[in-house]
C-alpha positions, 0 to 999 in steps of 0.5 A: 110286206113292203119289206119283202121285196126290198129284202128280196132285192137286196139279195139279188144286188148282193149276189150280182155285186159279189159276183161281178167284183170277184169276177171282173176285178179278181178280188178273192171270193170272201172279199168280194162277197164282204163289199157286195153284202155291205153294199146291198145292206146299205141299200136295203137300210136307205129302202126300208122304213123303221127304227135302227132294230127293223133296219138291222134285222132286214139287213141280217136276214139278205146277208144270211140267206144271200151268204148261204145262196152265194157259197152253194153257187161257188161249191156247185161251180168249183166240184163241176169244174175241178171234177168232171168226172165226180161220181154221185157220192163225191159231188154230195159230200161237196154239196154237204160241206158247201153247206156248213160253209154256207151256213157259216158264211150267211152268219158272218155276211149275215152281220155285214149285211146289217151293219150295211143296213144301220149305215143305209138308215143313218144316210136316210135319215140325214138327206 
């Protein structure tokens, strides 16, 4: 239970470094989104308590779930301000394509992410 929060909070980091990167330094989107993703799985993987497998797994499940979380912001933002005038349709067939990037994306932050978290263990693991 002690891990759902650090999950939970890594999501939150993740979104909030990704965010601020690809806003305040104008990195690309995905770029930034890679930085914040290892960045919250290293401090998701020093937070938690297991073997390597444990660590990895909390890692893949902020960097899935966060990824999806973090592409449906940029779709919902980009169709409300590239198309203000979109009618319900239009905006849906967004928000469907946000989706499969999103599902596609959570996979590969989703790696990130626990890579992150091996690297947060391994520091732990020698302070």
């Amino acid at each position: 239970m002690n891990d759902l929060k650090y999950i939970i909070l890594g999501i939150v980091a993740a979104l909030i470094i990704s965010l601020a990167l690809s806003k305040l330094l104008l990195m690309g989107g995905l770029m930034a989104g890679v930085v914040g993703f290892l960045l919250a799985g290293i401090i998701v993987g020093y937070l938690t308590r297991g073997d390597t497998q444990e660590v990895a797994i909390n890692g893949m499940i902020v960097g899935f779930i966060g990824g999806i979380i973090f592409i449906l912001i940029g779709t919902v933002m980009n169709s409300l301000i590239y198309n203000p005038h979109a009618n319900t349709s239009m905006f849906s067939m967004f928000l469907a394509g946000g989706i499969m990037v999103g599902i596609i994306a959570g996979i590969i932050y989703g790696i990130i992410s626990a890579v992150g978290g091996i690297i947060g263990s391994y520091i732990k693991a020698k302070t």
